[in-house]
N, C-alpha and C positions, 0 to 999 in steps of 0.2 A: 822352357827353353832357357840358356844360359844367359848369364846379363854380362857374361866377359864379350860381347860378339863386336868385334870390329868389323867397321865399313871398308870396306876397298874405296881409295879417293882417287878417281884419276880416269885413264882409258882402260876401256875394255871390253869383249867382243861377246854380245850373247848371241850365243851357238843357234836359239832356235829361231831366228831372223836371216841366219845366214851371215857371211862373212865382212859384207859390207853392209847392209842396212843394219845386222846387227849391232856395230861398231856403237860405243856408249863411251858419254863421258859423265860420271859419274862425281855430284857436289855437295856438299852440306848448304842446308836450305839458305842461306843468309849469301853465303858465293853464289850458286846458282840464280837467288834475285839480282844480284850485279851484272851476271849474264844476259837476264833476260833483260831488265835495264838497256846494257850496252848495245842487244842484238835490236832493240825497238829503236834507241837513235841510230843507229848503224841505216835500219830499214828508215828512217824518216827523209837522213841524209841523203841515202842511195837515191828516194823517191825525188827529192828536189831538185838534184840531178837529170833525174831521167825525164822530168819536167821541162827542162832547156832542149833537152836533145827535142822532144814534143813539140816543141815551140818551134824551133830551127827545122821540124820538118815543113810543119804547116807553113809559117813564112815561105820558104821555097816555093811550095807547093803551091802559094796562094801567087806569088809575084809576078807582074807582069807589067809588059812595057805599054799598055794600054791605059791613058786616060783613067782617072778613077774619083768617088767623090771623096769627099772629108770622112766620112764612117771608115771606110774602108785603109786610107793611111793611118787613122786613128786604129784603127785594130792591129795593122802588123807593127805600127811602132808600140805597139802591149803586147804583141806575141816577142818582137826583137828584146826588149827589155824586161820580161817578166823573168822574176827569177823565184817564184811559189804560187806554186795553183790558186790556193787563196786569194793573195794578190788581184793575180790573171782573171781570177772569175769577179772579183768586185769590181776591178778597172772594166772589163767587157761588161759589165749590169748596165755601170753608169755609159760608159758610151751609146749604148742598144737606149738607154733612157732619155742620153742628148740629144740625141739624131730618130726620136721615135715619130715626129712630125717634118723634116727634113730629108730623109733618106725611105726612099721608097725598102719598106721591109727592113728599117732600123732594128726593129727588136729581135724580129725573126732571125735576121741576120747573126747576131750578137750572141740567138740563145745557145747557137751549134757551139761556137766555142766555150760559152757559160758550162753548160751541158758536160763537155772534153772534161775542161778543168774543174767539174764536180764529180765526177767521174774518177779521176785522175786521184784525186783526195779519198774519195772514199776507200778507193783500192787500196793505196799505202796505209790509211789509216787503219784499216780492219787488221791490214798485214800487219802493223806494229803492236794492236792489241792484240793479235792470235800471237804474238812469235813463242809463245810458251807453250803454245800449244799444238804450234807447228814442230817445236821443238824436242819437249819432252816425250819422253817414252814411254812412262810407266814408273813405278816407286818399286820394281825388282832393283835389287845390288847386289852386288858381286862381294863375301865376306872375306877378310883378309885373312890366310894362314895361321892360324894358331898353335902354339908350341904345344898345346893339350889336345891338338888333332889324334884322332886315333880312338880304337877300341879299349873300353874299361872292361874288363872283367874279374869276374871272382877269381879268388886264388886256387889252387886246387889242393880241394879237399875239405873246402869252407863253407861247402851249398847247404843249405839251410835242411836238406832232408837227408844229411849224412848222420845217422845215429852210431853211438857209439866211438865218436871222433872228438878225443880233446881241443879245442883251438887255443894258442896263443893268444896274448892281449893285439899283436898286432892282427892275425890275422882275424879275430872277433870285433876288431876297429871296423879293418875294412869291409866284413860283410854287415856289419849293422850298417855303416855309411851307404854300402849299395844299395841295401834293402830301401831305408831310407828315401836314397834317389830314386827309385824305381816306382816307389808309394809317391813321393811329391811331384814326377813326371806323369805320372795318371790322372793324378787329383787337377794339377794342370790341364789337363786334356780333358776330361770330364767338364770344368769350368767352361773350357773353350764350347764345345759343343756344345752344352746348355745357352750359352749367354750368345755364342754368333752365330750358332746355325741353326738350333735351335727359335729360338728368340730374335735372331737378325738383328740385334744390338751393336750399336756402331762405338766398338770400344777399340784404343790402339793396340792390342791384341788380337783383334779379329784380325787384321790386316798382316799376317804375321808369315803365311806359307806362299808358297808361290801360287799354288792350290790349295783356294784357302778349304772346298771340301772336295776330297776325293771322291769323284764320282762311282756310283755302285747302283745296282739294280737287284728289286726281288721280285721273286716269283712261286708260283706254286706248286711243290713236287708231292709224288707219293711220299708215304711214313718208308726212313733206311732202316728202320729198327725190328723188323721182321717182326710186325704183330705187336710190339712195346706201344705205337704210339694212342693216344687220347683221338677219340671220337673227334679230330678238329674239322671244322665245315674248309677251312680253308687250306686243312692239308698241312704240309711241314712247308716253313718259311725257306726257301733258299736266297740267297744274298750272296752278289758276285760284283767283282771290280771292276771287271772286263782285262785287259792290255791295259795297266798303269807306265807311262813312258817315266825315265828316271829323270829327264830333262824338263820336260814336257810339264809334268807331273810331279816329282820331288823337288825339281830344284838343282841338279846335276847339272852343271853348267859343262857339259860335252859335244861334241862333234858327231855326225851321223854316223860313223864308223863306232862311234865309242858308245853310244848309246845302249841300253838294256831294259828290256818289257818286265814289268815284275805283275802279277794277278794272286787275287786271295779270292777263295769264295768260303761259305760258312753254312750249313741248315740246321736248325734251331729247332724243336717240336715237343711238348710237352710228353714225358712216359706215364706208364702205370706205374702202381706203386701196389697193387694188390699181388700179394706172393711172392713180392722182394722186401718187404718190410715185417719186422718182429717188435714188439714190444715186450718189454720184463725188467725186473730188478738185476741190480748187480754191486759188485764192489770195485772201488779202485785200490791198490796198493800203493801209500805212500813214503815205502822204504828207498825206494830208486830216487825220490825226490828227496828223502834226506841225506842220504849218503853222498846226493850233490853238492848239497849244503854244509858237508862235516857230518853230517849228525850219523852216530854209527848207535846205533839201538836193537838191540834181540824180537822188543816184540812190532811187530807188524803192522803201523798204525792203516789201518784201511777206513774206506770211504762208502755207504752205499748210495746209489742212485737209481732212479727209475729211467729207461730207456725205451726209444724207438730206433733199431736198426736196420740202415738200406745193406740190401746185399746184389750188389751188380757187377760182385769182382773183387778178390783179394787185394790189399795194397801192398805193395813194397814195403809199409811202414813197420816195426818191430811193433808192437802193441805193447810186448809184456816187459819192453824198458823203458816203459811208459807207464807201466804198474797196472797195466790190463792185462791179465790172466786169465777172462773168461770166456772157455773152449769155444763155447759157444758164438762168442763173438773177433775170434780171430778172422775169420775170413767176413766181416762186414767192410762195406766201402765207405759208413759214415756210416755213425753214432748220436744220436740224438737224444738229449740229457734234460731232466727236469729241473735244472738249477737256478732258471728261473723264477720257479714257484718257490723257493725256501728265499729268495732274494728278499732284502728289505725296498720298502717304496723308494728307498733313495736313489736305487741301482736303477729301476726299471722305467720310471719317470725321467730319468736323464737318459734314455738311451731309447734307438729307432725299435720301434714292437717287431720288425723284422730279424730274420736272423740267417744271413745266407752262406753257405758252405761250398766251395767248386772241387770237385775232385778232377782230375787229371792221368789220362790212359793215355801216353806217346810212347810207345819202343820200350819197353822196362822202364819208365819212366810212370810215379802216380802207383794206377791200382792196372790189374788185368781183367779188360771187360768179358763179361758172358759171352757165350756163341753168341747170342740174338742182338750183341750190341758191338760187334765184333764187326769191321768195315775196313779193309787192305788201305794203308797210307791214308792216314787219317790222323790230326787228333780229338780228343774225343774227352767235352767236359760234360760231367754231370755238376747241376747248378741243384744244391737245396736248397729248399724256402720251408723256415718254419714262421708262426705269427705268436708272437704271445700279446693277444689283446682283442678285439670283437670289430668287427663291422656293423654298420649303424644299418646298413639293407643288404642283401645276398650278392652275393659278387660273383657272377657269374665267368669269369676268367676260368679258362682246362688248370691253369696254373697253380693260381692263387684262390680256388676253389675254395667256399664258402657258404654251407648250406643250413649247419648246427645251428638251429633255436636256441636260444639260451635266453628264458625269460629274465627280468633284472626288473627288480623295482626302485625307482628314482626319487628319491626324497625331496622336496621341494623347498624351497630355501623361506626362512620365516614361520615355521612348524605347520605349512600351508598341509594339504594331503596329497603324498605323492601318486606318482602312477606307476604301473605295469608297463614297459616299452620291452620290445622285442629285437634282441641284437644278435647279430652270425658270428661264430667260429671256423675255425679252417676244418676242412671235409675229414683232413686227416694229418696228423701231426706234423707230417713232412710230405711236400710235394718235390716233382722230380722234373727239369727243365734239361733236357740234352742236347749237345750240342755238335756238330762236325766242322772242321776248319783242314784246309788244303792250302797250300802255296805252290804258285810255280813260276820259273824264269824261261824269258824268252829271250831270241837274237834277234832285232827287227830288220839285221842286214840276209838274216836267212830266215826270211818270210814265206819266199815259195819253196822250200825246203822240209821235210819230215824231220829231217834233224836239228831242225833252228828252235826247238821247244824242249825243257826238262818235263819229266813227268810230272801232273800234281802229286804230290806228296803232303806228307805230315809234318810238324815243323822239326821236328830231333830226326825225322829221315831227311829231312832235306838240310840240317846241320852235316850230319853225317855224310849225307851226300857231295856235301863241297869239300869236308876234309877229306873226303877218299879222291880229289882232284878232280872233280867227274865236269867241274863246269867248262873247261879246258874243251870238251867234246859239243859244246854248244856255241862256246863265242872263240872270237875270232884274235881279240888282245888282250893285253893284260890288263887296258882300262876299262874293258865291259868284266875282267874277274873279278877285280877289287873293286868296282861299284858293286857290285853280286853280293860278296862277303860280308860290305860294310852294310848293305840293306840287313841281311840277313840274320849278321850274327848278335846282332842287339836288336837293333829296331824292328822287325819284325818277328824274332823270335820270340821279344817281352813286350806283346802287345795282341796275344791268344783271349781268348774268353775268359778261361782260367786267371792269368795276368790282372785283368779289368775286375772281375770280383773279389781277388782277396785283396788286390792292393787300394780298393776304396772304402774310404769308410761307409759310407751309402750306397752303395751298388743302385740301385731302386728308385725310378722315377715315383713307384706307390709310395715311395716312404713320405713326400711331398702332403699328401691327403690323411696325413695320421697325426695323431696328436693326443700324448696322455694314454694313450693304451687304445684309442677308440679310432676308427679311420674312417672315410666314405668308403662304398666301395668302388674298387679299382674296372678300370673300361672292359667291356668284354673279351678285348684280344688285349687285353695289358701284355701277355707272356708277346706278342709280336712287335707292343712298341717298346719293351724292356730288351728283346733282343737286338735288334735294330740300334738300340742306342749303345751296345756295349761295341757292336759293330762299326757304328761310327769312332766309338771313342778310341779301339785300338787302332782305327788307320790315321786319329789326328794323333794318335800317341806314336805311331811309328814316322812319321813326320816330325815327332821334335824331339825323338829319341836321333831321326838321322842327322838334324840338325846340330843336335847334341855332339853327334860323332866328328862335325867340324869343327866346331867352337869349344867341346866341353864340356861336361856340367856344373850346374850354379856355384857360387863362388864358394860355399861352405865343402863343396868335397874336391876340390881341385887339388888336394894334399896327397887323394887317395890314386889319384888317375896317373898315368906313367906320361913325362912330356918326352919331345921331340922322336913320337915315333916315326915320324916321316922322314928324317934325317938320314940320308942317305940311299932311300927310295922315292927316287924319281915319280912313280907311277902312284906313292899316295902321298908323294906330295902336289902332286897335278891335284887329287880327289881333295886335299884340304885345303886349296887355292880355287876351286870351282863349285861352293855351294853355294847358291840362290837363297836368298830371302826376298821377305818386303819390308821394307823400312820409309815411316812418313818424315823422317826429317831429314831426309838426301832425296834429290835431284835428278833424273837420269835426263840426259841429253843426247838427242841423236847426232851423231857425229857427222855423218851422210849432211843431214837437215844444214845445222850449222855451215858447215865445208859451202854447200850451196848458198845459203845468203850469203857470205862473206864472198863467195867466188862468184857471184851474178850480182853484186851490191858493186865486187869491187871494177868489176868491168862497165857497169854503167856508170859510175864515177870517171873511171879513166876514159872511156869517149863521150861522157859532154865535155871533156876539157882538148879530144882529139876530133870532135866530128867536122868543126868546121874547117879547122886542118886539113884533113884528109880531102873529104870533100873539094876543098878549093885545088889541092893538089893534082883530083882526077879531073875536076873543069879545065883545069890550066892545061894539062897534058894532053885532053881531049879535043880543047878548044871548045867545048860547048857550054851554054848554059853562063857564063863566066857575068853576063848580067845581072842573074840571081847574085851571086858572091857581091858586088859591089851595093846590091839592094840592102843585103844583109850589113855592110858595113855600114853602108851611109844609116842608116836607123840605128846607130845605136846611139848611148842617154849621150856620150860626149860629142859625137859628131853633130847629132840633132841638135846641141846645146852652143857647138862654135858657130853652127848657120844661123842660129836666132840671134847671135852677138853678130856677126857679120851683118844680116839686118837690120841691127842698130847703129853699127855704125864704127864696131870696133873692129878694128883690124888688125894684119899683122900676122896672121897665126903661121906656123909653122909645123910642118909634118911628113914622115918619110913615108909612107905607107898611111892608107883611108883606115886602114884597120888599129893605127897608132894612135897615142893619145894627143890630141893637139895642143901646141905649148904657146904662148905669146912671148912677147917683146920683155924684161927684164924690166921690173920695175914699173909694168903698167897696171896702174888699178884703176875700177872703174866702180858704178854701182848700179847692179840689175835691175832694181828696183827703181833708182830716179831713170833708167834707161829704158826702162817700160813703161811708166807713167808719160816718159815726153812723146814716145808714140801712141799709148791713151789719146794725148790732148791731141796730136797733129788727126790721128784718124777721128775722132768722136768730139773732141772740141776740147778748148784748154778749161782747168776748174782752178779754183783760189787755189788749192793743195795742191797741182801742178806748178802752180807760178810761186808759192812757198816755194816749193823745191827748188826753181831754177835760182831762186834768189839765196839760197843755200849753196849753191853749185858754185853762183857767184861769187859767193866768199871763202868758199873753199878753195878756188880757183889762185886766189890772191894769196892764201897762205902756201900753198907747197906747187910744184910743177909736176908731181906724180901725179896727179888726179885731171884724167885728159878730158876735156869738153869736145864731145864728140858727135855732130848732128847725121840723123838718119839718113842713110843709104840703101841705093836696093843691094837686092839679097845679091845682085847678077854681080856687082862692084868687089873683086877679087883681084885686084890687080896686086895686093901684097901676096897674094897664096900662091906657093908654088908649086900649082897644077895647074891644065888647063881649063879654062871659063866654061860652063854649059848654059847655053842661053834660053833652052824647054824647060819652061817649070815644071810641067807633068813627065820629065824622064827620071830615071836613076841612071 
């Protein structure tokens, strides 16, 4: 995949949630921690809040004009005044602790609101460590438009099996650069599958598709090859995608009207190779290859070589300006050459003992298959395997078939005396793996429909099929066509069977178990997990070929690719603005989630600062209840705080309203503390550090007149307040 891939930063809607839950706001991980930060104090705040209103209901709830003992005013002036559950529940411990031998059912009493406000904490508290996880969506994002959006293709007249066509330096640039990309988008893919899905290795790679593997299913069919196929127990391998959604599934960030079903299936099953294979000598002609060179020479230089040829079908390929002229082997579909054996050790020691060939039968495309292998809208790879090197015990693989004895005597190191061991060769110079692959598009808005489905096809028929406009008769807009064309005309077209073997250099999970010429041998359905794996590699390679088709390919061929195709088409530039990835170092955020705490955080903020407002508004207008409201004022820390000073002895206070803050006399001070110690001593008896004090009082008295000596009164002594007097201690 390319590394030019920008993130989309900001809002945005994924289509497969729907229009509103989908709604995403998308961050780079270090913004996104500030979020969630800000969203956990947001929720802590909200909570302390919602805490007063909690308080203020109980208090109401609890109030009454009935007589009460000490526990009981002790708790509503800690429910009037608490302003954190913490708080609230230490202050209720100790009080339920003061009164546990005073108060019939002190503790018990104490624990119901303990209880609330642990209650109360833990709720916000989980809520402020989930809020990321309330929050977050997922690590999909949305990739930004790129001016390299768009389809790469060859030039015409560049393809690599055009014989007899000079190319230009530019246009021999840019097909060695496709080739290139097409070989290191494989090799990609092939890694991928090995190391994530393979191996379930947690590398930031695996994380990379929306689906990270595309689901597929096998099963077991009759042989299609009329009589070709290999005695197999388990029949020919079929392998199908099912309905791949493009949203869903690739990453096409669409709307359900825009949507498009795409399906691949494949069957795979080893052939005969008895009465399609010849062995014999032959020569090459090296005039064609010097006369490319300059070299212009009369005589002939040729080449011979010993050969094994398949014959399952003419190719398209010229042979004989290739400096093959012999009759006999014009019409072979692969040639298989001893050039091995004249090889020096250097060659063959560095390089895999495999040697695999794919030929390729689509539409005129490749070779033309026999009747027997001959199958309407198909295409159709033949996979050869030759081995040059031995198996250490018989390999029972249809495929990789391995039966040849070949005694070897093994010399033993230190002039010890060797032995005789017994190693396998392949049954026959070259075996034959065939393959069938079909695609087809669907309209998932014409489901119940006969006509919401293209036919399976081949993949050059169903190229062809979209340039003759035929998808026009399946879907319904233009952005289910050009999602269609951009699946198609790369990414799944360059990602066939064929595609996965010439462009890796390893094809071969067997190649893994060989070493030096010699190998284990291979599982007995290897030809099932060798298929299977090429199967997976072309749907992760058609996923980051599509990828590819938003962003570009890697930064070394961006020279090659044409920019700003989107440029004044609307409809691909929707398609280069809506491809899906994953990415771990962005953020997604539900917008929904978000919207919600902020809008229920910010409404419990704003009525603990309105409930008792209102509240008093609906007593007053009702007339009812209007007791409670007054219970509520009188309990709070300032009112509580002038009736203890009024019990001492200071007066004066002044105030418009119980609910206002009470103010005294200008210029009166006093001190709390010698004014509690002298009712200490009058109630419980005077101590030396009472009468210290007074005799500090004393002298204080004589230096300024602001410091008023002022002896204990009762509480009922209000004649400076202007309200009237309540002479019930136990009312509010």
């Amino acid at each position: 995949m390319s590394t030019n891939t920008t993130t989309h930063v900001g809002f945005w809607t994924d289509w497969s949630k729907g229009g509103v839950s989908g709604s995403t706001l998308t961050l780079s991980n270090r913004n996104g921690a500030v979020l969630i930060a800000a969203l956990a104090i947001f929720i802590q705040l909200s909570g302390g809040r919602s805490w007063t209103i909690l308080c203020f209901m109980a208090h109401q709830l609890r109030a009454t004009k009935n007589a009460k003992d000490g526990l009981y005013h002790q708790q509503q002036a800690a429910l009037r005044n608490s302003n954190s559950d913490v708080n609230a529940m230490w202050q209720f411990t100790k009080i339920g602790w003061a009164w546990r031998s005073r108060s019939v059912g002190g503790i018990q009493r104490s624990a119901i609101l303990v209880l609330t406000a642990l209650l109360h904490l833990l709720a916000f508290a989980a809520t402020g460590l989930l809020a990321s996880h309330i929050t977050t969506v997922g690590s999909q994002v949305l990739l930004a438009s790129s001016i390299y959006c768009g389809s790469w293709e060859l030039q015409e007249g560049s393809t690599p099996s055009t014989a007899g066509v000079l190319l230009n330096a530019s246009e021999m640039g840019h097909e060695a650069a496709y080739v290139s990309y097409q070989r290191l988008s494989m090799e990609s893919s092939n890694k991928y599958v090995q190391n994530c899905l393979t191996n379930s290795q947690a590398l930031p790679e695996c994380d990379m598709f929306i689906r990270p593997q595309l689901n597929w299913t096998a099963s077991n069919i009759p042989c299609p090859f009329n009589g070709l196929c290999l005695d197999s127990p388990a029949g020919s391998l079929h392998m199908d995608t099912g309905p791949l959604d493009s949203r869903d599934d690739l990453g096409i960030n669409a709307q359900g009207e825009d949507r498009i079903v795409w399906r691949k299936n494949a069957t795979c099953v080893p052939i005969t190779t008895q009465g399609y294979t010849k062995s014999g000598n032959s020569s090459l002609s090296m005039s064609q290859e010097q006369q490319l060179e300059g070299i212009f020479n009369s005589d002939d230089l040729r080449l011979p070589f010993n050969y094994t040829a398949a014959f399952y079908g003419p190719t398209h390929d010229n042979y004989t300006f290739w400096g093959l002229s012999d009759p006999s082997l014009l019409n072979a579909t692969y040639i298989y050459t001893n050039f091995r054996d004249i090889a020096t050790i250097f060659h063959n020691d560095q390089v895999s003992p495999y040697q695999l060939h794919a030929a390729v039968a689509d539409y005129h495309r490749g070779f033309e298959p026999i009747e027997s292998l001959q199958s309407p809208n198909v295409t159709l790879t033949l996979i050869f395997a030759s081995y040059y090197g031995t198996y250490i015990a018989p390999s029972e693989d249809l495929w990789l078939a391995a039966h040849r004895k070949i005694p070897t005597y093994q010399e033993e190191s230190g002039g010890a005396t060797g032995a005789d061991i017994d190693q396998y060769s392949f049954d026959n110079p070259i075996s034959v793996l065939a393959c069938e692959e079909q695609l087809q598009f669907c309209n998932p808005a014409r489901s119940t429909s006969d006509e919401g489905c293209s036919p399976s096809m081949s993949v050059n028929d169903m190229v062809m099929w979209i340039g003759g406009g035929m998808l026009e008769t399946i879907f319904d807009t233009e952005r289910q066509i050009l999602t269609a064309e951009a699946i198609m005309m790369e990414p799944a077209s360059r990602s066939t069977f064929y595609d996965v073997v010439k462009s890796l250099e390893s094809p071969l999970l067997a190649d893994a178990l060989a070493a030096e010429g010699e190998s284990l041998p291979p599982a007995p359905d290897q030809w099932i997990l060798e298929a299977s794996h090429w199967f997976s590699i072309s749907l992760a390679n058609m996923q980051r070929l599509l990828v590819d088709y938003a962003t570009g390919p890697p930064s070394q061929f961006l020279r090659f690719v044409p920019q700003n195709q989107a440029e004044g088409d609307p409809t691909m530039a929707w398609l280069c603005s809506n491809q899906m990835i994953r990415r771990n170092d962005f953020i997604n955020f539900s917008t929904l989630a978000i919207s919600l705490i902020f809008g229920f955080g910010t409404i419990i903020i704003l009525s603990s600062f309105w409930t008792e407002m209102i509240v008093g508004w609906m007593r007053s207008r009702r007339q009812r209840g209007e007791w409670r409201q007054r219970a509520w004022w009188s309990e709070e820390t300032l009112q509580l705080q002038m009736k203890a000073f009024i019990g001492m002895g200071i007066t004066g206070w002044k105030y418009d309203e119980i609910d206002r803050v009470p103010v005294n006399e200008a210029d009166m001070k006093w001190s709390s503390v010698r004014e509690w110690e002298e009712m200490r001593a009058q109630v419980g008896g005077r101590t030396d550090e009472t009468k210290e004090d007074d005799m500090f009082r004393s002298m204080d008295s004589k230096k300024t007149n602001f410091l008023v000596n002022i002896s204990p009164v009762s509480a009922s002594s209000t004649e400076d307040l202007k309200r009237p007097n309540r002479s019930r201690s136990y009312s509010v």
